[in-house]
DSSP file (Angstrom, degrees, kcal/mol; ACC not computed):
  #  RESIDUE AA STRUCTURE BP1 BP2  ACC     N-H-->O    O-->H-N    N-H-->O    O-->H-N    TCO  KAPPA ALPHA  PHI   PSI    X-CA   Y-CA   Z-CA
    1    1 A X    >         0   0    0      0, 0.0     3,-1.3     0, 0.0    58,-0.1   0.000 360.0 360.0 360.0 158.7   12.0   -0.1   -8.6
    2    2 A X  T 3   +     0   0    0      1,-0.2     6,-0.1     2,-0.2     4,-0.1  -0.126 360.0  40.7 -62.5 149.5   15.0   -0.7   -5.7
    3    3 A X  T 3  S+     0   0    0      4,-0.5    -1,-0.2     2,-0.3     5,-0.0   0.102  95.9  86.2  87.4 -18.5   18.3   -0.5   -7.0
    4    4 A X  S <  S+     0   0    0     -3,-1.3     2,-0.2     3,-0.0    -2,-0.2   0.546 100.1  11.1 -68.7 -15.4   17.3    2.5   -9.1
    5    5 A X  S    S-     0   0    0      2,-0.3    -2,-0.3    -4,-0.0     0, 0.0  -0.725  98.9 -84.5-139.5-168.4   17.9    5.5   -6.4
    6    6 A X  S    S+     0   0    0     -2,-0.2     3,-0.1    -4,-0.1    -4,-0.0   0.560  77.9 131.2 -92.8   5.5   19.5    5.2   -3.2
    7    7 A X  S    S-     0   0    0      1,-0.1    -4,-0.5     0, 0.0     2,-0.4  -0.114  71.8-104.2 -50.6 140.0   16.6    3.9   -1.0
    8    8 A X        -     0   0    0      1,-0.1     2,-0.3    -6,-0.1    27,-0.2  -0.673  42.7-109.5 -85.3 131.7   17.8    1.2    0.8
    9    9 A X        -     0   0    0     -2,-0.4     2,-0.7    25,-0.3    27,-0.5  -0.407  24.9-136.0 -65.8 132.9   16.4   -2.3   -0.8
   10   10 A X        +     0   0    0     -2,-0.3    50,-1.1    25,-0.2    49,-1.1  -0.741  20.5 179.0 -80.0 107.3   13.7   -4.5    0.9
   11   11 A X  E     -a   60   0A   0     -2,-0.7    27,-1.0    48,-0.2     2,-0.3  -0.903   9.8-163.6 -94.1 138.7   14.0   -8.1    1.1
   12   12 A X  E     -a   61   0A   0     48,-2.1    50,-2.8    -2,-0.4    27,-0.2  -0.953  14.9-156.3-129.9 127.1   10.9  -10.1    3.1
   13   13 A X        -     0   0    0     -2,-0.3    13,-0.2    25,-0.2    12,-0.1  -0.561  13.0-170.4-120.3  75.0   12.1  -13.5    3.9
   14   14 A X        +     0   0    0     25,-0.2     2,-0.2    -2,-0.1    27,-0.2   0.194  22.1 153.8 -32.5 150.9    9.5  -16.2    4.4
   15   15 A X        -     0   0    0     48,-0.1    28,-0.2    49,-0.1    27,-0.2  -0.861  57.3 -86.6-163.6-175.4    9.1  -19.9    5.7
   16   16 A X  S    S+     0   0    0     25,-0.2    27,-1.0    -2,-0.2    26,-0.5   0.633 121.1  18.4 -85.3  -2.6    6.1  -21.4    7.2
   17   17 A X  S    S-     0   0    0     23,-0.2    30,-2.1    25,-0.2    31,-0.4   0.491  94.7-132.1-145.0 -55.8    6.1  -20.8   10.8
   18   18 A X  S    S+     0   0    0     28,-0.2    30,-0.2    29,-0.1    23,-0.1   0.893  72.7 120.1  87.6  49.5    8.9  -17.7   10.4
   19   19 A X  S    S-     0   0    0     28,-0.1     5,-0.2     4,-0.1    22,-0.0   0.790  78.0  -8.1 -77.8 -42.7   10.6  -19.4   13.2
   20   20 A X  S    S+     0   0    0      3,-0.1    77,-0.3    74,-0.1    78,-0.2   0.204 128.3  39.1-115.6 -16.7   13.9  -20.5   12.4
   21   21 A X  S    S+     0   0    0     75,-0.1     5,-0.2     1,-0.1     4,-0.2   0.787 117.6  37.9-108.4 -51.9   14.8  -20.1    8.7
   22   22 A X  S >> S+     0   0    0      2,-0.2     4,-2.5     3,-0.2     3,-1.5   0.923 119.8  59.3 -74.8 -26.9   13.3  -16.7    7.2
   23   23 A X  G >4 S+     0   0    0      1,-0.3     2,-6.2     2,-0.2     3,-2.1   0.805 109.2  39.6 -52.2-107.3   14.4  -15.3   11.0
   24   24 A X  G 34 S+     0   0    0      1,-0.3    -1,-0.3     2,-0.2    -2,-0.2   0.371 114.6  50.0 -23.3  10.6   17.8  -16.1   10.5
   25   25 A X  G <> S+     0   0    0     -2,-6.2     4,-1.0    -3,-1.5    -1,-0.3   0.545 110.1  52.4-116.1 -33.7   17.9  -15.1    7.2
   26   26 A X  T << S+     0   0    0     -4,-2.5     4,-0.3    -3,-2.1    11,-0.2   0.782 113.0  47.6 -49.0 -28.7   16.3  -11.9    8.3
   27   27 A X  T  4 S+     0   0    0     -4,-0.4    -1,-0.2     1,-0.2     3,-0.1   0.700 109.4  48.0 -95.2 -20.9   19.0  -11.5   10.9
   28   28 A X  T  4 S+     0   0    0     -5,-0.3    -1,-0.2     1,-0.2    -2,-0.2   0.706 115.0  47.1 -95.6 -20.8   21.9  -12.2    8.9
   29   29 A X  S  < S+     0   0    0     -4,-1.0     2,-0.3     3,-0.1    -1,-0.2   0.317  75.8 119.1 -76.7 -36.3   20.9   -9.9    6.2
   30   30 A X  S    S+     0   0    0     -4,-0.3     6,-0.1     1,-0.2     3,-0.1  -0.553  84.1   1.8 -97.2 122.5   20.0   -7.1    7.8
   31   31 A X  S >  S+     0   0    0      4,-3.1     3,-3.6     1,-0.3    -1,-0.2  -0.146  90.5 139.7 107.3 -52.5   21.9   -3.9    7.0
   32   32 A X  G >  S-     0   0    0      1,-0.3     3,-2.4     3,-0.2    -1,-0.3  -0.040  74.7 -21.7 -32.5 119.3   23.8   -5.7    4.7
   33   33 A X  G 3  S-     0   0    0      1,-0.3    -1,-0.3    -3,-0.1   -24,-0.2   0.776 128.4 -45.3  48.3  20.9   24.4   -3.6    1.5
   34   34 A X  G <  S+     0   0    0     -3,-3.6     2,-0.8     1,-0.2   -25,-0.3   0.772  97.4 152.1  99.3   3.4   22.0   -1.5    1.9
   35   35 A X    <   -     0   0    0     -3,-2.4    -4,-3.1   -27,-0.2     2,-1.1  -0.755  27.5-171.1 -96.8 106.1   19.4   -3.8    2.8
   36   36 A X        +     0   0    0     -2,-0.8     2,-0.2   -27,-0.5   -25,-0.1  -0.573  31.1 171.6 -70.3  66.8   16.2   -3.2    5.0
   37   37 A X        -     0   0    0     -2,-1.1     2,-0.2   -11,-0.2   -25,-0.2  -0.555  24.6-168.3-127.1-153.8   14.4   -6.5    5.6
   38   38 A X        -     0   0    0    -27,-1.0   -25,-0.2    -2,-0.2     2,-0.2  -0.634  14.0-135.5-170.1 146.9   11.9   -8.2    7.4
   39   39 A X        +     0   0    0     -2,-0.2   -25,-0.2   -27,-0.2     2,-0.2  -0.970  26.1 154.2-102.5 133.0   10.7  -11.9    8.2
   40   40 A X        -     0   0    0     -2,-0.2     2,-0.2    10,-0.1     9,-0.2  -0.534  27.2-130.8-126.9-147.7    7.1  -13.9    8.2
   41   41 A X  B     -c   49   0B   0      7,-1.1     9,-1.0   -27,-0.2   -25,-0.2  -0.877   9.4-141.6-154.3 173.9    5.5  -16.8    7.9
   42   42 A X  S    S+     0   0    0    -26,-0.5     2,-0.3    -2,-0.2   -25,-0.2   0.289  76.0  92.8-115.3   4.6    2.4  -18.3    5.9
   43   43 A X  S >  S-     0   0    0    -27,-1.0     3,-0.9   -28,-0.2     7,-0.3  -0.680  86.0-120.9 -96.1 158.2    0.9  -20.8    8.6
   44   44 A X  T 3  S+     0   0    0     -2,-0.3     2,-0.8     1,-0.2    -1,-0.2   0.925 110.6  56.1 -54.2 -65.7   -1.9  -18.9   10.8
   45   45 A X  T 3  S+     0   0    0     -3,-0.1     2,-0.3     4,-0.1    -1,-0.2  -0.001  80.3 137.9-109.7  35.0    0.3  -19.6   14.0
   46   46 A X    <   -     0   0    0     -3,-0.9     3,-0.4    -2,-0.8   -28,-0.2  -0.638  67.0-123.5 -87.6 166.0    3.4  -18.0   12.9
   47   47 A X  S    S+     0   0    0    -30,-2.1     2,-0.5     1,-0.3   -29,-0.1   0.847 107.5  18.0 -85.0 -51.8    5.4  -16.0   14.9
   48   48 A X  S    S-     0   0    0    -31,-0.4    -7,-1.1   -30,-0.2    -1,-0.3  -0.823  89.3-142.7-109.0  88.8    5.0  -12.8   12.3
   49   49 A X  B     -c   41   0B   0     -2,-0.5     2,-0.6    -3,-0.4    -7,-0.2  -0.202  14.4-115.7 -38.3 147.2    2.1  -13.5   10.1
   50   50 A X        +     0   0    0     -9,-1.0     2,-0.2    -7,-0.3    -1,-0.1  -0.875  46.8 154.6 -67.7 102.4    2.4  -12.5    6.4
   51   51 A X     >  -     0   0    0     -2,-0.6     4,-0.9     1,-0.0     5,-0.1  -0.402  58.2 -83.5-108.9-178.7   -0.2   -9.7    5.2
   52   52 A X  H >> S+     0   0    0      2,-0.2     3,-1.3    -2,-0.2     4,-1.0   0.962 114.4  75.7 -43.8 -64.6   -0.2   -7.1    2.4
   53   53 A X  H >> S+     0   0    0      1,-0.2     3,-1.8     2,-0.2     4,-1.6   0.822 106.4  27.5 -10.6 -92.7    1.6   -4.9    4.4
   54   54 A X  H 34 S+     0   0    0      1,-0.3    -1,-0.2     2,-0.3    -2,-0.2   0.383 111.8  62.9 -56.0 -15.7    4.4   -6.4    4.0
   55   55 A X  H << S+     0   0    0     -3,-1.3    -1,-0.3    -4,-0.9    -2,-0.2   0.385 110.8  45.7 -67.7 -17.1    4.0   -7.9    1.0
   56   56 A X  H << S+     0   0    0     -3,-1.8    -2,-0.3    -4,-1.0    -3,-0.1   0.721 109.5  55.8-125.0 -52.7    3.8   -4.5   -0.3
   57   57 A X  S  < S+     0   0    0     -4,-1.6     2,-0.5    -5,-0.3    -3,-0.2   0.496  88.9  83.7 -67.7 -16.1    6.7   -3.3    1.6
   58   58 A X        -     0   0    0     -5,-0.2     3,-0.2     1,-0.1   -47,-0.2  -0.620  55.8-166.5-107.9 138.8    8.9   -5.6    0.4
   59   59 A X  S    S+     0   0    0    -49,-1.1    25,-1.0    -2,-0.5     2,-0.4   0.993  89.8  19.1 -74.7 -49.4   11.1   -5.1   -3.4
   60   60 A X  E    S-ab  11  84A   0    -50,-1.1   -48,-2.1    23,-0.2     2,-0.5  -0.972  78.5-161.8-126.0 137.6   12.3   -8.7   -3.6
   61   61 A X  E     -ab  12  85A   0     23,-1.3    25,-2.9    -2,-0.4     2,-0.6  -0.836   0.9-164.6-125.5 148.1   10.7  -11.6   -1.5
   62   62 A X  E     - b   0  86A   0    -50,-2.8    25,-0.2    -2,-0.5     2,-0.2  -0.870   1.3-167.5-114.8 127.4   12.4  -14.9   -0.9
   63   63 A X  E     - b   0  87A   0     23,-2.1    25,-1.4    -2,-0.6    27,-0.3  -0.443  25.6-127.7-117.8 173.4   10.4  -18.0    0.4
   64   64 A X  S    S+     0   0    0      1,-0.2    25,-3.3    -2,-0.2    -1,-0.3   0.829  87.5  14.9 -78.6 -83.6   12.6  -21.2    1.9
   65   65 A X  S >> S-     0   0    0     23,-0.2     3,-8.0    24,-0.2     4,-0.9  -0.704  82.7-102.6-119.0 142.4   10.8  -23.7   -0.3
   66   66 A X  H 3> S+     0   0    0      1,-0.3     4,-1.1    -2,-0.2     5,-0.2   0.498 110.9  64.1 -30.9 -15.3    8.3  -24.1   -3.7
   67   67 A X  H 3> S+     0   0    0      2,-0.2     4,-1.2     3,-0.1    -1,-0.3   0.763 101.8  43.3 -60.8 -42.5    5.5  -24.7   -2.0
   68   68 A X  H <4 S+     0   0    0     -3,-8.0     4,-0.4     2,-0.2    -2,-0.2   0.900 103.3  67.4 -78.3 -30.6    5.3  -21.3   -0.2
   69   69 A X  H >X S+     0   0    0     -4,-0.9     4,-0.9     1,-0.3     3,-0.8   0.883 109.7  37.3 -44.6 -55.9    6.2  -19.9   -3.5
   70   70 A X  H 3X>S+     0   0    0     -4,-1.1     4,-1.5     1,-0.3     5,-0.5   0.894 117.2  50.2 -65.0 -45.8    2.4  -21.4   -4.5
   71   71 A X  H 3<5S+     0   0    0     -4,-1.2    -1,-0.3     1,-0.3    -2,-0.2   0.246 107.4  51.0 -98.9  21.6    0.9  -20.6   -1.5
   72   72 A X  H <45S+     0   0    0     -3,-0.8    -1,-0.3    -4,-0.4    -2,-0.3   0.309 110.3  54.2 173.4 -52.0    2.2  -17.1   -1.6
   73   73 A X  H >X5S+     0   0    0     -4,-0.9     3,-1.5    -3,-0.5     4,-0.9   0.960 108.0  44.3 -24.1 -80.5    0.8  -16.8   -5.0
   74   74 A X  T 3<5S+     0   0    0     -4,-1.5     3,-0.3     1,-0.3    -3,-0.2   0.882 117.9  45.0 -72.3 -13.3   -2.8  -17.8   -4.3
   75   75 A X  T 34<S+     0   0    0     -5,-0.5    -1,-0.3     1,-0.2    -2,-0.2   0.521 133.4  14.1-101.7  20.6   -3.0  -15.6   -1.2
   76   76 A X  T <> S+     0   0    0     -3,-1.5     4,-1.5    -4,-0.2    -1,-0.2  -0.055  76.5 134.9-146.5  24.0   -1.2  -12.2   -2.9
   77   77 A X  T  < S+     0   0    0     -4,-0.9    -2,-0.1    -3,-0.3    -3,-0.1   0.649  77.6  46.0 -55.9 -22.8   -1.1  -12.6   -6.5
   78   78 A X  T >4 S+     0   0    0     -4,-0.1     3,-1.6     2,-0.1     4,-0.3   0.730 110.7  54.4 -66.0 -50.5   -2.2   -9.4   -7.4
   79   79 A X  T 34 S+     0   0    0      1,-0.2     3,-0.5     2,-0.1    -2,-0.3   0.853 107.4  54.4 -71.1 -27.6    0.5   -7.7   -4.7
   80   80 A X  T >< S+     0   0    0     -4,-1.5     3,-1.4     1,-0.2    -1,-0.2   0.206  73.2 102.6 -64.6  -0.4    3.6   -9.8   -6.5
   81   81 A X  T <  S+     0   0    0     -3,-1.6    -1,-0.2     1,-0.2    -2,-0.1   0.648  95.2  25.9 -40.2 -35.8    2.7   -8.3   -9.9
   82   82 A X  T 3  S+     0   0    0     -3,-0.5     2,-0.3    -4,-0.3    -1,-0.2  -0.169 108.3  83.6-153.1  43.8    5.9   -5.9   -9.3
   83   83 A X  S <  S-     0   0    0     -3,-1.4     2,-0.3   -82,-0.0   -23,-0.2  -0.942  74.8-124.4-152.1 150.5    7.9   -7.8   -7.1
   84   84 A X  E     -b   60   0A   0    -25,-1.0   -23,-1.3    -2,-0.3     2,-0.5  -0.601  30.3-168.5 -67.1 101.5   10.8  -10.8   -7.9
   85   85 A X  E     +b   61   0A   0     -2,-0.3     2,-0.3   -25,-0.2   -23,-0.2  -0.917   7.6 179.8-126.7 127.8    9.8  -13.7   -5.9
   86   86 A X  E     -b   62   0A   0    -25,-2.9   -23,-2.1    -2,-0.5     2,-1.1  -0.933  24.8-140.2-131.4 155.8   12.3  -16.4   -5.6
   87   87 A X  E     -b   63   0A   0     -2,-0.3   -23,-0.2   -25,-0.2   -22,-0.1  -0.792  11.4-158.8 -96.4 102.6   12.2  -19.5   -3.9
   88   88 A X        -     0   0    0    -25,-1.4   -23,-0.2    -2,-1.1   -24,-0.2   0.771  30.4-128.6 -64.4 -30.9   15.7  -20.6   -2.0
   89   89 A X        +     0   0    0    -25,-3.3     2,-0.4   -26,-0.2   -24,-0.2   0.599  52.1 151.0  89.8   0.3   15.2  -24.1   -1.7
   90   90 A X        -     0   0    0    -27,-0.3    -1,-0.2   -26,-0.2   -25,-0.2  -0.527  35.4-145.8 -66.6 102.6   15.9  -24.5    1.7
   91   91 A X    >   -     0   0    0     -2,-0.4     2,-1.7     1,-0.1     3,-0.7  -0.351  27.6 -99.5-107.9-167.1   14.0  -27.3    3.2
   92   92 A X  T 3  S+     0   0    0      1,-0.2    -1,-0.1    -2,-0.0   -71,-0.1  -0.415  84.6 106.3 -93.9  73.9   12.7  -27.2    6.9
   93   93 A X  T 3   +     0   0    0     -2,-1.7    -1,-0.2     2,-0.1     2,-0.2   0.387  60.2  83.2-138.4  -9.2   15.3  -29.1    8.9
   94   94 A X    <   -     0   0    0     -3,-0.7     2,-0.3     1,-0.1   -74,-0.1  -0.576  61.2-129.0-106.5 158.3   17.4  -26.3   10.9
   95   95 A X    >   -     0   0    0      1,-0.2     3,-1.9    -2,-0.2     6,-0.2  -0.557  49.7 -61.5-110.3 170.3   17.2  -24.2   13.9
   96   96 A X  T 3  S-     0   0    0      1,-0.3    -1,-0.2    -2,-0.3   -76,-0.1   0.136 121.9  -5.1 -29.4 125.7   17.5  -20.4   14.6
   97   97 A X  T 3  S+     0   0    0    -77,-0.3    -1,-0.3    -3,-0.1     2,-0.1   0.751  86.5 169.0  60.4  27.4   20.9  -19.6   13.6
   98   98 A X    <>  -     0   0    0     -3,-1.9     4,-1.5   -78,-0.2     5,-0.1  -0.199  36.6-128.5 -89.6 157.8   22.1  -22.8   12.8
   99   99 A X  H  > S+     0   0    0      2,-0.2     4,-1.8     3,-0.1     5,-0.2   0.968 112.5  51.0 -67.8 -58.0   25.7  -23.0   10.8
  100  100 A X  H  > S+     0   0    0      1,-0.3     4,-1.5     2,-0.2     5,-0.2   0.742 115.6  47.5 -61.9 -31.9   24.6  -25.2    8.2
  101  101 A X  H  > S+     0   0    0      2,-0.2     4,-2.1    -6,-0.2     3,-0.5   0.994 113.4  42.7 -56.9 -74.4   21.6  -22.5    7.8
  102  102 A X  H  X S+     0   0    0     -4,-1.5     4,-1.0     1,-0.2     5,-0.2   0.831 115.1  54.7 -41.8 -62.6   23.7  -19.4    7.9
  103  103 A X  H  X S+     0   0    0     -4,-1.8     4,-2.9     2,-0.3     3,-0.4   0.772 118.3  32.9 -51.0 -59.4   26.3  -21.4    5.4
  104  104 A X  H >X>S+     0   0    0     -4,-1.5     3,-2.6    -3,-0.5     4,-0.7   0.977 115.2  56.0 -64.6 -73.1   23.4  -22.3    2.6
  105  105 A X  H 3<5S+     0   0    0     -4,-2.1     4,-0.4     1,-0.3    -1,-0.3   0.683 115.0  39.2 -42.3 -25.8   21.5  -19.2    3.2
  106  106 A X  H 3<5S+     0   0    0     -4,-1.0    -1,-0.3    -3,-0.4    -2,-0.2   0.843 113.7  57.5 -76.7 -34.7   24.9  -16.9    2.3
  107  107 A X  H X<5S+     0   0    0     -4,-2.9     3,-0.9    -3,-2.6     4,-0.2   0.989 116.1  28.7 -73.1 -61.1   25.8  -19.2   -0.2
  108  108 A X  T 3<5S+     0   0    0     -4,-0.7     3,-0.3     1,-0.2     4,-0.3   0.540 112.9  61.0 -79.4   0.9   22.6  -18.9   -2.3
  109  109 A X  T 3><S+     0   0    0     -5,-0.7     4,-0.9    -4,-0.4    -1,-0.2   0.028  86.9  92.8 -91.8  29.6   21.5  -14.9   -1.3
  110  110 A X  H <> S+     0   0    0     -3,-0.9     4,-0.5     2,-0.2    -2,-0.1   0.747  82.4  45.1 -85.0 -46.6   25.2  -14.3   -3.1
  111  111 A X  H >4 S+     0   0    0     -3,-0.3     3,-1.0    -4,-0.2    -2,-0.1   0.968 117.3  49.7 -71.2 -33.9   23.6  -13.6   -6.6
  112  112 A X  H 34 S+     0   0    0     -4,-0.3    -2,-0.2     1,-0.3    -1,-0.2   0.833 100.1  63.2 -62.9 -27.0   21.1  -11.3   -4.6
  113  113 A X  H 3<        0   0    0     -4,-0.9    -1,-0.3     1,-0.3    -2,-0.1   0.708 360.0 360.0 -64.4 -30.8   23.6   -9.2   -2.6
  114  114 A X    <<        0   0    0     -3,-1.0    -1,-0.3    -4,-0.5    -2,-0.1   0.548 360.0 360.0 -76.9 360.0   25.3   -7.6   -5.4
């Protein structure tokens, strides 16, 4: 599993649309410590759909809010068997790159970074 050799760890950051929050969490992220990641979304008309692929691709995945958490479950429950899927809490109110975004989103990826 990541953090066990020196392969750089994957984080996949989700929302529904994967317009403004898991992109900007992708962007801010990225590089960071050693960190590869990637954004999607769970709606049909998001920007980067979510698929296996990437479900697959990713070590830890982080969704904005509990809902996707579920809905992320029924549509990969088998593929999250052996990966840490946490829910941020983030609810859907900010644009691309927002301060108040960046600010939360640093504040609670803090435990992950280390």
């Amino acid at each position: 599993m990541a953090g066990t050799s020196d392969r750089p760890r994957h984080f996949l950051f989700v929302c529904g649309r994967n317009r403004w929050r898991s992109p900007t969490a992708e962007a801010i992220f990225a590089g960071r410590g050693g960190l590869l990641t990637m954004s999607a979304g769970l709606s049909p008309d998001a920007e980067v759909p979510i698929d296996a692929d990437l479900v697959s691709w990713a070590d830890r995945i982080f969704v904005m809010e509990r809902s996707q958490l579920r809905k992320l479950k029924r549509q990969f429950g088998a593929l999250l068997a052996e990966r840490r899927v946490v829910s941020l809490d983030i609810p859907d109110r900010y644009r691309f790159m927002e301060p108040a975004l960046v600010d939360q989103l640093e504040r609670k990826m803090r435990p992950f970074l280390r």
